[in-house]
C-alpha positions as CSV (number, residue, x, y, z in Angstrom):
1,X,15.7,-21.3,15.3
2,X,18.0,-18.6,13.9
3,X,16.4,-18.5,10.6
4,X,12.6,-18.8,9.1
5,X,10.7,-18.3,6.2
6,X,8.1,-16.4,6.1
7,X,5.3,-16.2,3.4
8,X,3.1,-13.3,2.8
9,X,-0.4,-13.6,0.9
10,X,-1.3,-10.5,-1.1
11,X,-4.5,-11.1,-2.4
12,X,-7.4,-9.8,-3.9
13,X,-11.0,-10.9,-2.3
14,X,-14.6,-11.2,-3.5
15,X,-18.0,-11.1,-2.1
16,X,-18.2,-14.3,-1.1
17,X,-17.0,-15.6,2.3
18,X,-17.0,-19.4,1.5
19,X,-14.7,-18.3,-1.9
20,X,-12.2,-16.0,-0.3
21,X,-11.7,-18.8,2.9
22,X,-10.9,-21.6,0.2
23,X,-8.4,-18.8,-1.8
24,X,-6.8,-18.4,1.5
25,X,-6.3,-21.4,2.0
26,X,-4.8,-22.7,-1.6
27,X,-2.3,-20.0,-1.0
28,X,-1.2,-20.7,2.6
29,X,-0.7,-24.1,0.7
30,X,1.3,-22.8,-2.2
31,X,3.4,-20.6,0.2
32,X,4.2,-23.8,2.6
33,X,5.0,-25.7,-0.7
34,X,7.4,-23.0,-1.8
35,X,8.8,-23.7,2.0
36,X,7.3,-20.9,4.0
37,X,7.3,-21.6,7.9
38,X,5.0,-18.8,9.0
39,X,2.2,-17.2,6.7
40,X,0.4,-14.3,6.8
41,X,-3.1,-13.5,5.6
42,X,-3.6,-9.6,5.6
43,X,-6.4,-7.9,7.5
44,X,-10.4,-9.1,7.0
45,X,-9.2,-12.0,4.1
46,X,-12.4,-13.5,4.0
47,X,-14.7,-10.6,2.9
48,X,-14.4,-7.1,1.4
49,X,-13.2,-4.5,3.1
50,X,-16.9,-3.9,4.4
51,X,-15.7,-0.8,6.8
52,X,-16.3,1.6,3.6
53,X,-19.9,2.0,5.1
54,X,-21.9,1.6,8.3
55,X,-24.5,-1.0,7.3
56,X,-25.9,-3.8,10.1
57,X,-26.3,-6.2,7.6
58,X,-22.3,-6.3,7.7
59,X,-22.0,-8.2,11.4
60,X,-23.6,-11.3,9.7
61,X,-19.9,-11.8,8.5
62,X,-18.7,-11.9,12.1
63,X,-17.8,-15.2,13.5
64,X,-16.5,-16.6,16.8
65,X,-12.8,-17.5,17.3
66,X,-11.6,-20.1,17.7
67,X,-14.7,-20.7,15.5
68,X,-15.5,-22.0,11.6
69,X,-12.4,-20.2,10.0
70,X,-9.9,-21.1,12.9
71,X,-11.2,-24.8,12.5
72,X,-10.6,-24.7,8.2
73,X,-6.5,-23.3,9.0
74,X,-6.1,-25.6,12.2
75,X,-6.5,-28.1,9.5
76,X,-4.6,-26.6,7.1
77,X,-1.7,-25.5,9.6
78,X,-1.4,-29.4,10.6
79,X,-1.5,-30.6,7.2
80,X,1.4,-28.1,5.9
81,X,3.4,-28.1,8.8
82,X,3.1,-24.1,9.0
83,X,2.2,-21.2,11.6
84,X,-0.6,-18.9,10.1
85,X,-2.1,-15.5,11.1
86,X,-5.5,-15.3,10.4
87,X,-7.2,-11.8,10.3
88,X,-10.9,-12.1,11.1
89,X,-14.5,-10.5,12.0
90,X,-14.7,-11.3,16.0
91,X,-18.2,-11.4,17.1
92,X,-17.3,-12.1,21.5
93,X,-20.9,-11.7,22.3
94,X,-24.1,-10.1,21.1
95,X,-23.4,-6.1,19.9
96,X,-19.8,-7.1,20.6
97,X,-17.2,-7.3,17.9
98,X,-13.3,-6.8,17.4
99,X,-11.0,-6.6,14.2
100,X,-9.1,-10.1,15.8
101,X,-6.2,-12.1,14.5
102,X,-6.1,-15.8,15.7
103,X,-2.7,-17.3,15.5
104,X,-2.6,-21.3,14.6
105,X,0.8,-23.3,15.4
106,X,2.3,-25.6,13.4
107,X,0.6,-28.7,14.6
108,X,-2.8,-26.7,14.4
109,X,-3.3,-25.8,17.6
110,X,-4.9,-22.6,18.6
111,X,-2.0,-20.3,20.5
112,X,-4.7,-17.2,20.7
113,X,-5.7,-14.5,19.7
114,X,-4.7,-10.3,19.3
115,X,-7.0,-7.7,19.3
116,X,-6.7,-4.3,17.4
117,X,-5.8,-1.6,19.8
118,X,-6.1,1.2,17.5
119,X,-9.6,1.9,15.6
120,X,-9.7,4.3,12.6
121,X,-12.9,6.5,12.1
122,X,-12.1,8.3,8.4
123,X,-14.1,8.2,5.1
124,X,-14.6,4.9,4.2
125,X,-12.7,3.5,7.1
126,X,-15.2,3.6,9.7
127,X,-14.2,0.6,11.6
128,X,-15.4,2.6,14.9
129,X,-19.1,1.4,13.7
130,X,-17.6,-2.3,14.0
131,X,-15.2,-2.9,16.3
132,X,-14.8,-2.3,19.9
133,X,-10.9,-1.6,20.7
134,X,-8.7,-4.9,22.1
135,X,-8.4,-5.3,25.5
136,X,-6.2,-7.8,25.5
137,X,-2.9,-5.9,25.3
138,X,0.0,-6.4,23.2
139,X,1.0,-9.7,22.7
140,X,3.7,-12.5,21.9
141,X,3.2,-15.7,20.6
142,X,5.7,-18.5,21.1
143,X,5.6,-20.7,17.9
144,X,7.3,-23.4,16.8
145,X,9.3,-21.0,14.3
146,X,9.9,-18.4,16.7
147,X,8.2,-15.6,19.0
148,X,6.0,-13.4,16.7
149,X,4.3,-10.3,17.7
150,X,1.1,-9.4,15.6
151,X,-0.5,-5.3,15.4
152,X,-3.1,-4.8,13.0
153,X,-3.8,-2.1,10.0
154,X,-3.9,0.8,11.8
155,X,-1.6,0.3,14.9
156,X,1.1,0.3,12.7
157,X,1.2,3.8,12.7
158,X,1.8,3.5,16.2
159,X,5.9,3.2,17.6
160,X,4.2,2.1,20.9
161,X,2.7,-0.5,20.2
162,X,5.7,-2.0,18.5
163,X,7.8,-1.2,21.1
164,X,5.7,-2.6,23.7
165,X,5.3,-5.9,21.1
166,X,9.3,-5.8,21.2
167,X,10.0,-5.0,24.5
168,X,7.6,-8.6,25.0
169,X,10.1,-10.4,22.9
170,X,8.7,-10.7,19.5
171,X,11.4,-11.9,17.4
172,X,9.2,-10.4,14.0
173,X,6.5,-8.2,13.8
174,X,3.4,-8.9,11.8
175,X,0.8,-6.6,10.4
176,X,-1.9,-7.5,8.2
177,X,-3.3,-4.7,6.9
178,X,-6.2,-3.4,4.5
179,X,-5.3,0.3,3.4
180,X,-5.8,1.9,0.2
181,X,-6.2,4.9,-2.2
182,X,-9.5,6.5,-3.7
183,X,-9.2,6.2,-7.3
184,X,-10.3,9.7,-7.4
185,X,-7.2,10.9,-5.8
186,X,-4.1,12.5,-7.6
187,X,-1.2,10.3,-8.3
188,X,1.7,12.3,-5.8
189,X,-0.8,12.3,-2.8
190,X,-0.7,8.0,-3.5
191,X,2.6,8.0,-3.7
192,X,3.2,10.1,-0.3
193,X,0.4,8.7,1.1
194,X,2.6,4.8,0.6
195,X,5.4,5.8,1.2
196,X,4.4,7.1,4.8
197,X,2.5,4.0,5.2
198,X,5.7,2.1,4.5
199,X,8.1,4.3,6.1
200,X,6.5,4.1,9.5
201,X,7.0,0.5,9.7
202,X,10.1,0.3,8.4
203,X,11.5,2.7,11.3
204,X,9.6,0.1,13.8
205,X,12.2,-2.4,12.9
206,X,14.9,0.2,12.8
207,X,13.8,1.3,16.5
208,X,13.4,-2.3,17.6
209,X,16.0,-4.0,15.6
210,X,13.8,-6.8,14.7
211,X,12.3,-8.0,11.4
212,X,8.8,-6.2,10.1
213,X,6.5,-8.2,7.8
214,X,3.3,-5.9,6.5
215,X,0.8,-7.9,4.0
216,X,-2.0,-5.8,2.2
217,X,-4.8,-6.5,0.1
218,X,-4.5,-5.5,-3.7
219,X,-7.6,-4.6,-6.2
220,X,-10.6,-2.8,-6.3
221,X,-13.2,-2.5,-4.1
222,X,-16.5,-0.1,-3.5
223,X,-17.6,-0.3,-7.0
224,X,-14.1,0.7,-8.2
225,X,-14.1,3.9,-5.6
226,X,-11.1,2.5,-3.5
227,X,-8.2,0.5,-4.9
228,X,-6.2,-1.2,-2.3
229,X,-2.9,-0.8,-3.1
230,X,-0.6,-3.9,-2.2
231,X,2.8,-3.2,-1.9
232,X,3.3,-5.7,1.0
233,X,6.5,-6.1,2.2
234,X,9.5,-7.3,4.5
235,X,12.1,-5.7,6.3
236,X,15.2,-6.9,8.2
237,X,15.9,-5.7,11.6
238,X,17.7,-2.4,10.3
239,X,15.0,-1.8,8.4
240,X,16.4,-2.9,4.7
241,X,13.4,-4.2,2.5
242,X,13.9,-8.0,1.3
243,X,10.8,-7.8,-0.7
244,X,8.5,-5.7,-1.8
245,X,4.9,-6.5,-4.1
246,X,3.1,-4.8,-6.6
247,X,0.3,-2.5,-6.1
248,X,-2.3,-4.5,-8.8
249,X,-1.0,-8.2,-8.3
250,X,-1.8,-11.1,-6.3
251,X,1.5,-12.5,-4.9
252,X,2.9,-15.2,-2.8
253,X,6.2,-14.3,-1.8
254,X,8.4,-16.5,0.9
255,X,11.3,-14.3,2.7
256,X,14.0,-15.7,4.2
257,X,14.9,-13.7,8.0
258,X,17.7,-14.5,10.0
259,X,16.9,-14.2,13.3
260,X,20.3,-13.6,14.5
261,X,20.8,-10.1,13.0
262,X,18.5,-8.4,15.7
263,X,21.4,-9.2,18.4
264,X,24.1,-7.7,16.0
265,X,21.9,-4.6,15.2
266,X,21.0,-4.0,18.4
267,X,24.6,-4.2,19.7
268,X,25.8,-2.2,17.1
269,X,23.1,0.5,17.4
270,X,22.0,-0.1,21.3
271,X,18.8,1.9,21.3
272,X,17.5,-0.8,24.1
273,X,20.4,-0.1,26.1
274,X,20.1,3.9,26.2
275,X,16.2,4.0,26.4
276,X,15.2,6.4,29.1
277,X,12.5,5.0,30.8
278,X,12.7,7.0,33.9
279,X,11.6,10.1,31.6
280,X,8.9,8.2,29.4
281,X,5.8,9.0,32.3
282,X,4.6,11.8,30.0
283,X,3.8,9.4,27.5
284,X,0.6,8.0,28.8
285,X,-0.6,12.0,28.7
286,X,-3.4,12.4,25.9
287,X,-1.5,16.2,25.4
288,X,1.1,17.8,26.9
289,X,-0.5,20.8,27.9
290,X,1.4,24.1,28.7
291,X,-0.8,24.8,32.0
């Protein structure tokens, strides 16, 4: 397909599992109704961001996958006729956990699943307590809309993880993400502290010439210490933004993305063509160390 709509879900969530898994899934309904082909939940949807503290009583919102959540949005995903991405709580085995996305076809079948690479220890992001880093890889997921790559929250600061997600042939890249500001911070650090956020993945669709499709949570959480900020958004293949959300509203947005355009950017600017790779070993160095 040369074109697709995709809808992104910026919502706020509550305490309750049950309730946030039945929002979800009146809005992957609204977005399919407003003719969205692909949607996209952003990071955790069925809880609050819980990673704020280190508490066990927090894995009780782990679940298998495929497992109760995958099974609601199979159902869902066949009855709409769309492709969802569903961030959830992996439990794989006893005292083992990942921050997972499952990825449901258009029929409702279950295509797989991705598993965060990249796991953020910082005040009130200590996901390091929860989740065990993917071992999966990167990966590409052939749906009936197109080839989607999915990276989660904090691998999108990361240009090599999208470029390993292109060079797989993702045709878009997703990233559902939970990220936010301390409402005790000053207003310029927010506003540097965004734009860097959206900046980095705007140059991933620069670098890659493909599309870029972030979705955020909104509202606040941690007794009104954190306030996720929103501002979900999509990018074309050179980076241009098509849409961009609020930073205190719910939104269902549906984007239109021509497929096309990546093999017109990428011929016009041919960074795949003129890629180095025989000089890229020192990447895989933690440091480049003088000695």
């Amino acid at each position: 397909m040369s074109k697709v709509k995709v809808g992104v879900v910026q919502m706020s969530c509550t305490a309750s599992k049950q309730e946030n898994l039945e929002k979800a899934i009146a809005k992957v309904k609204e977005a399919a109704a407003k003719g969205a082909q692909i949607v996209c939940l952003q990071e955790l949807f069925t809880s609050l961001y819980f990673c704020d503290v280190e508490d066990y009583d927090n894995f009780a919102l782990s679940e298998s996958i495929p497992g109760p959540s995958t099974d609601a949005l199979s159902a869902i995903a066949k009855e709409a006729g769309v492709v969802i991405i569903a961030s959830l709580f992996e439990k794989r085995a006893e005292g083992l956990y990942h921050n997972t996305t499952a990825v449901l076809d258009a029929d409702g079948s279950y295509l797989g699943k991705y598993r965060k690479m990249h796991i953020p220890d910082d005040p009130a992001f200590y996901e390091k307590f929860y989740f065990t880093p993917g071992d999966l890889g990167y990966k590409v997921f052939k749906t009936k809309f197109g080839k989607i790559g999915i990276l989660i929250c904090w691998d999108q600061w990361y240009p090599e993880a999208s470029r390993i997600t292109a060079l797989m042939g993702a045709e878009i890249l997703f990233y559902p993400t939970a990220i936010g500001w301390a409402t005790d911070q000053d207003e310029e650090t927010n506003k540097d502290q965004y734009n860097a956020w959206q900046t980095i993945q705007r140059s991933h669709a620069v670098a890659n010439g493909v599309p870029v499709v972030a979705v955020n949570r909104v509202g606040y959480e941690q007794n009104g210490a954190m306030k996720f900020w929103g501002g979900s958004f999509v990018t074309n293949g050179q980076g241009k933004l098509l849409y961009l959300a609020s930073h205190d509203k719910e939104e269902i947005e549906v984007v239109e993305l021509d497929l096309n355009e990546s093999d017109y950017f990428r011929k016009h600017w041919p960074f795949l063509r003129d890629r180095r790779i025989e000089t890229y070993a020192p990447i895989t160095k933690r440091f480049i160390d003088e000695d």
